[in-house]
N, C-alpha and C positions, 0 to 999 in steps of 0.2 A: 508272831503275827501282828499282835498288838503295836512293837516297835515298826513293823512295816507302814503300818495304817499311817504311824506319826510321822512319817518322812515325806508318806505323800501326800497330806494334809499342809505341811510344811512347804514341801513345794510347789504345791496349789496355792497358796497363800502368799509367794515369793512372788510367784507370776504374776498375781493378781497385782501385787503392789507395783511389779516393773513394767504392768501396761499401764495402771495408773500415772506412774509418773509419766512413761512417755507421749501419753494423752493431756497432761498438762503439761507438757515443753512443748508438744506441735502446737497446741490450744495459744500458749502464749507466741508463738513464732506468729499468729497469725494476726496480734493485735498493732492496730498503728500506733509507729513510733514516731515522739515526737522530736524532731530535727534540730540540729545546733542551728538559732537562727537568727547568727552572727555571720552567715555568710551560706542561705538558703539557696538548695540548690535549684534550677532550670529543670522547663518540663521536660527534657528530655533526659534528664541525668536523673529525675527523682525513683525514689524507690518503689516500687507497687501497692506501698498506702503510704501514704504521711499526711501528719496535720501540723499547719503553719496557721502563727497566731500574728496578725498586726502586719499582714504578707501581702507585698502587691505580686499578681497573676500577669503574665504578657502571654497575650494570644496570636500569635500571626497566620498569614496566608503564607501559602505556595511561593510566593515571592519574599517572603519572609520579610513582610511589612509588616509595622505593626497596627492588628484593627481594634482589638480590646486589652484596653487593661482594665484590672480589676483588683481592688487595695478592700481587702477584707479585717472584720478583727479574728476570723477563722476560717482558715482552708482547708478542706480536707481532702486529697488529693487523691483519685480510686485508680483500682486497677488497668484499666482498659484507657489510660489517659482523661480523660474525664475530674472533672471536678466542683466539689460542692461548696459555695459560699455561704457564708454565717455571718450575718451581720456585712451587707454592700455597703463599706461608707462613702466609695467613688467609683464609678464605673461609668467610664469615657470609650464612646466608642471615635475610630479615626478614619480617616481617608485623605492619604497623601499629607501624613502627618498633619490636619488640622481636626479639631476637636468636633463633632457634630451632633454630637449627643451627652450628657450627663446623667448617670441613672443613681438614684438610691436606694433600697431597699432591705427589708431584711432577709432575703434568702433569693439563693440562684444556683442554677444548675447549667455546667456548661458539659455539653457532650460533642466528645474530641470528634467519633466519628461523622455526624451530623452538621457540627460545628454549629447548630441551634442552641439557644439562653431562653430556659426557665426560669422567668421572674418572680417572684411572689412576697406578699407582706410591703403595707405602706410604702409604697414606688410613687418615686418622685421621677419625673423628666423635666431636665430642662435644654432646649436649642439653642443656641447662640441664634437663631434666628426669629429668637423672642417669640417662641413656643414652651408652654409648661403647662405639664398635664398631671394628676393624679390619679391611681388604681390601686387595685387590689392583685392584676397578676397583668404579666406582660410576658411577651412570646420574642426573641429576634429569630428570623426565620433567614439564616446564611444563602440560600438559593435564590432568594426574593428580596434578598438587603432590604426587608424591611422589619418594621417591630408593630408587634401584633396587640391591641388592645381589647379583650372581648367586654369591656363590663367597664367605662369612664365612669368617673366619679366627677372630676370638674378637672376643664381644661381652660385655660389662658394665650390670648397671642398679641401682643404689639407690632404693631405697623413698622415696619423700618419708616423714618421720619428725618428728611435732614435741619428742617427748622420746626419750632415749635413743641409740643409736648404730645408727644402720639396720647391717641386714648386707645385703653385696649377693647382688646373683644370678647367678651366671655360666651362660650358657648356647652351648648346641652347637647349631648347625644349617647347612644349606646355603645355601638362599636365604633372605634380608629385604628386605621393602619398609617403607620406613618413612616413613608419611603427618605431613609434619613440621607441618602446619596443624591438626589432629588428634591428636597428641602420641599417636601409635596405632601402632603395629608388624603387620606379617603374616608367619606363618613358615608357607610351604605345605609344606616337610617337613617329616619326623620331627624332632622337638625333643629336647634332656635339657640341664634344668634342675639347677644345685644352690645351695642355699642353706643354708647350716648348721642344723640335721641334716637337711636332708632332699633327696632327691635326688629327680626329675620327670621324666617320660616321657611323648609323648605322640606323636600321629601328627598335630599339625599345629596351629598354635597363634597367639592374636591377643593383643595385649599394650593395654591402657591404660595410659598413660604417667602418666599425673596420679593414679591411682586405685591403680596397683600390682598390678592384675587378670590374670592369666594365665588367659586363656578357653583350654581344651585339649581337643581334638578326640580319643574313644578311638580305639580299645583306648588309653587313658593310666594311670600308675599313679603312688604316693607312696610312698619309704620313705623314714620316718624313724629314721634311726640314733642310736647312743647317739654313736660316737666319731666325728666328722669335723673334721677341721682345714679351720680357710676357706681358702679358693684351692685345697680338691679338685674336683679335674674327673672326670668319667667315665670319658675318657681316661685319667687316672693309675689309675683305679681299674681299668683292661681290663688295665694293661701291669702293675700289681703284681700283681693276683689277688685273692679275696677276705681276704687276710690284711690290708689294710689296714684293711676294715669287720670290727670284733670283734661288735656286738650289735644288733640290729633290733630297735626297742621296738614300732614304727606299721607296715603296710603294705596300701594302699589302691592296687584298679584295680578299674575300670571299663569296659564297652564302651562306653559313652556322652559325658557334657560331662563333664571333671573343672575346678572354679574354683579357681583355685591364689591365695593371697592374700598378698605377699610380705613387708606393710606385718608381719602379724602371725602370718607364715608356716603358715596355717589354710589349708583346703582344705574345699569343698563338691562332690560329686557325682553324678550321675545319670544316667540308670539303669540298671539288672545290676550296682550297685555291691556289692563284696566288701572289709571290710574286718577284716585279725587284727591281734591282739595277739600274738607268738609267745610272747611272758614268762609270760603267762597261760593259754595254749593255748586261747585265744578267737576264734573267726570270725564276722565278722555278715555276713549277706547282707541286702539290702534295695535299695529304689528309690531313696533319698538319705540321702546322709551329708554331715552340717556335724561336721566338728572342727576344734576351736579354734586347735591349733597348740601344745599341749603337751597330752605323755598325761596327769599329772594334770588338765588340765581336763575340763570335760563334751566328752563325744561325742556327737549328735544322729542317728539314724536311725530312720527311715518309711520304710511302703510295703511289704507284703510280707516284713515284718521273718522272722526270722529267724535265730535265735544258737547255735552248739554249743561245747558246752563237754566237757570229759572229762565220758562217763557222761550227757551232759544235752543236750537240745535243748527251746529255747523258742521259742516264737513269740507273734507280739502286732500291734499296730498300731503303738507308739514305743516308742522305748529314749532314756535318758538314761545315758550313762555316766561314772562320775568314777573318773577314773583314779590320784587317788591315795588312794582309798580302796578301789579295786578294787571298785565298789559298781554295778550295773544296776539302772534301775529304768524296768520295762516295764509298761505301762498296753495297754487296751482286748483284750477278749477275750486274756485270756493263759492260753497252756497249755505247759507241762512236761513232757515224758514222761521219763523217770527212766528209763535201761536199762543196771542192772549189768555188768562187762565178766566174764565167765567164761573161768576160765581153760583154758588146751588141757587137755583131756582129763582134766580134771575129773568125777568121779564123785557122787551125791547119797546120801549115807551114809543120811539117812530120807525118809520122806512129806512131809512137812511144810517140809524143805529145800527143794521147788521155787519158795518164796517168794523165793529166795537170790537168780533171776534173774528174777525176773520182772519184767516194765515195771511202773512207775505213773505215771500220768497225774493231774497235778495241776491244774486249771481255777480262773482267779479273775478280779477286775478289774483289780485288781493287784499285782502281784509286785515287792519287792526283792531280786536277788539278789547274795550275795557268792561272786563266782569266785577270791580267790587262794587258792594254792594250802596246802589245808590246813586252809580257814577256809569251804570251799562252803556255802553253805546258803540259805535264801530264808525269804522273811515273805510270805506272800499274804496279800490280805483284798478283801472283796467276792466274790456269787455263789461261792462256793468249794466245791469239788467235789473229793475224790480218788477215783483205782480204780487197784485190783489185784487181778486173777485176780478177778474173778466178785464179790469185796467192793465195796463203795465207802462213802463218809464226806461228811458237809456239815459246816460249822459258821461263826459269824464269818471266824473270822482261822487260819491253823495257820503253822508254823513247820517247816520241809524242812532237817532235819542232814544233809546227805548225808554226813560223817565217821562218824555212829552211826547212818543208817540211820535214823534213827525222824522221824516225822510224829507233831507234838503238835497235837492243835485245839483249842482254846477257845472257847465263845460259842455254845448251843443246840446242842452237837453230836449230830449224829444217823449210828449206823454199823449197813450191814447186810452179814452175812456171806453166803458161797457159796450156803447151802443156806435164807434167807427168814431167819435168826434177826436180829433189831435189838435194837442199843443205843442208849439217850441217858442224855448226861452233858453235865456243867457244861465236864471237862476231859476230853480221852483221848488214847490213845497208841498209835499204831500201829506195829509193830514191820515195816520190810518185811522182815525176811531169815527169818521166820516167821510163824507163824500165829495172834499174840499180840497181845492189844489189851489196855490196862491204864487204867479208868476212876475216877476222882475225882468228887467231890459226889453230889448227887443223883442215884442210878443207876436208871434200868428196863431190863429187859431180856425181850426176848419170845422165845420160840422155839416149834414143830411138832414135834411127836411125830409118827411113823408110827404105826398099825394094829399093824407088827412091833413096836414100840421099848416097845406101851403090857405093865405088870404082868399075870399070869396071876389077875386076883383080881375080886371080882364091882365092880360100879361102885361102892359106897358104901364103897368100900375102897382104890380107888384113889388115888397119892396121884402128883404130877408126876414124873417121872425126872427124870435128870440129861440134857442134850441129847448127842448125840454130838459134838457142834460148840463144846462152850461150854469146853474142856479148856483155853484159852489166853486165857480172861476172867479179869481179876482184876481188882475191884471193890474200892475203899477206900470 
């Protein structure tokens, strides 16, 4: 009995060892082997795991082009096709064999069925179309050919440029998707752009790679500063305060599209576009604004125009502005209204002072005017019209001093005062801070007498009075 017991104890103990073993021969059948990789086989030849060290991956399409490669220092290659990168030191992606993308990272997952790339760990992008961006994890999304960015850390773009030194763009945002077949960027959030001198704002923004276009969704705005060193961020600019920016020459926003152009740092926008000058103490409103990309060049706005300046507000259909002549010149139906600032609690010593503040409204085809400060003044000509207080004046062409107040016209002028009396002359001068008109060349002058105003004397004795309105005509 005893010797029974031992044989089945024996053979309980045989079993036991002969599943042991074959639980560590399948155990070890199932760990990846690593490969002779002196001649690395193809995904379609590899075994159902292997790991490759120092190994470039080729990925193709349907057409069996090639779209990714991928040169790892470790590949580990899984069952289902599918494959895990260790260490991306290149990864190119293609179309139509030209390179369009460059990636680096430390980790990537490529899933055969999906044909989607898990990016993750210090990712570097760079475009040949002078695009480079950094993150922490990146998406390509095969259905959408494009690469998915949830979380930017700092992105970079240069302008394609055929002469001179492009400056780049550095910009801020959250999410990028960037359509790499399409050389086209998306930024669904808030954006801020800088670009030496000018700094970009907007609530959400599409980028053309080839074109250098910033399409920007408002509320977006433009300020262009006098002093900015490149490589300022908006960020340095929150943590220093405004002591870094000393002077703002440009500043443009918008409710509407603002086109940011980086090639030649110009911007166009539309519409509820508001655009100052602070140096000049100039503001335009209107429906579109093209400016060049430096204050002396022209400035372009249409639509609803609208400009105030100290003491002046014009309006029109277009403005041309040159900015380094400080010179507007506004065309179609243009009008001026002239409204002195008076001062607190300012008193009118005589009658005739209420000219001092009174609006004048100047009307023409069109008007040149000069805003810097000290040198105001304008050139109408065409349909030209002035009033103040109950007077008003035609003539060709007149010229607006706003420094000395006076309105010269030349060319058929015709002026009627408050109470029906008219002049006309070759030249005249209208004084606004008074009640004083002073005419050259050929002069007529008509005036109405009252019933009161006529001589106590029979009619063939009568001879004209003096008008009571005509004390501030002087006739050469």
């Amino acid at each position: 009995m005893k010797q029974m017991r031992r044989i089945g104890w024996s053979a309980f103990v045989a079993a036991a060892l002969a599943a042991l073993l074959l639980y560590v021969w399948w155990a070890a059948r199932q760990e990846p082997q690593v490969a002779d990789m002196s001649s690395p086989p193809q995904l379609t030849t590899l075994a159902p795991a292997a790991v490759y060290y120092d190994y470039t991956e080729i990925i193709r399409d349907r057409s069996d082009r090639i779209v990714w490669k991928l040169h790892a220092r470790k590949l580990v290659l899984l069952k289902d096709g599918s494959c895990e990168v260790y260490g991306l030191e290149r990864g190119e992606y293609f179309q139509e064999e030209e390179v369009l993308a460059t990636i680096q990272a430390d980790y990537a997952r490529y899933n055969d069925r999906t044909k989607n790339i898990l990016v993750q760990g210090n990712i570097s992008i760079v475009s040949p179309r002078g695009l480079v961006f950094e993150t922490d994890e990146l998406r390509w999304l095969d259905r959408e050919q494009k690469l998915v960015c949830p979380a930017l850390k700092r992105a970079r773009y240069t302008p394609p440029q055929k002469e001179g030194t492009p400056i780049p763009v550095v910009f801020e945002t959250r999410r990028l998707y960037f359509f790499v077949n399409e050389s086209r960027l998306e930024c669904p959030d808030p954006v801020r752009l800088t670009q030496v001198p000018n700094l970009v704002t907007g609530r959400q923004a599409a980028v053309d790679l080839k074109s250098g276009v910033f399409t920007i969704a408002g509320p977006a705005g433009v300020t262009v500063l006098a002093r900015l060193e490149e490589g300022f961020e908006l960020a340095t600019r929150e943590q220093k305060g405004d002591e870094t920016v000393k002077k703002i020459e440009a500043r443009l926003e918008t409710g509407g599209v603002l086109e940011y152009r980086s090639k030649t740092k110009g911007f166009a926008a539309r519409p509820q576009v508001v655009f100052r000058l602070p140096e000049d103490d100039l503001t335009i409103f209107a429906d579109q604004v093209d400016y060049s990309g430096k204050p002396e060049e022209v400035i372009l706005a249409r639509g609803h125009l609208r400009i105030v300046a100290p003491e002046n507000e014009l309006t029109g259909k277009e403005v041309s502005i040159y900015g380094a002549e400080k010179r507007a010149e506004i065309s179609g139906s243009v009008r001026l209204i002239h409204t002195p600032r008076r001062k607190p609690r300012e008193a009118l010593e005589r009658e005739w002072e209420e000219y001092r503040y009174a609006p004048t409204t100047l009307t023409c085809d069109r008007l040149v005017y000069f805003y810097g400060e000290g040198q105001r003044r304008g050139q109408a000509t065409g349909n030209l019209r002035v009033e103040q207080k109950g007077r008003w004046a035609t003539a060709q062409e007149a010229i607006f001093d706003q420094e000395a107040r006076v309105v010269e016209l030349k060319g058929g002028v015709k002026v009627q005062g408050e109470e029906g009396e008219r002049l006309s002359a070759r030249v005249v001068r209208l004084f606004l801070e008074e009640e004083r008109v002073v005419a050259e060349g050929p002069v007529e002058l008509e005036f109405y007498l009252t019933e009161e105003e006529q001589p106590e004397s029979s009619p063939a004795q009568r001879t004209p009075a003096p008008p009571p309105r005509t004390v501030g005509v002087a006739v050469r």
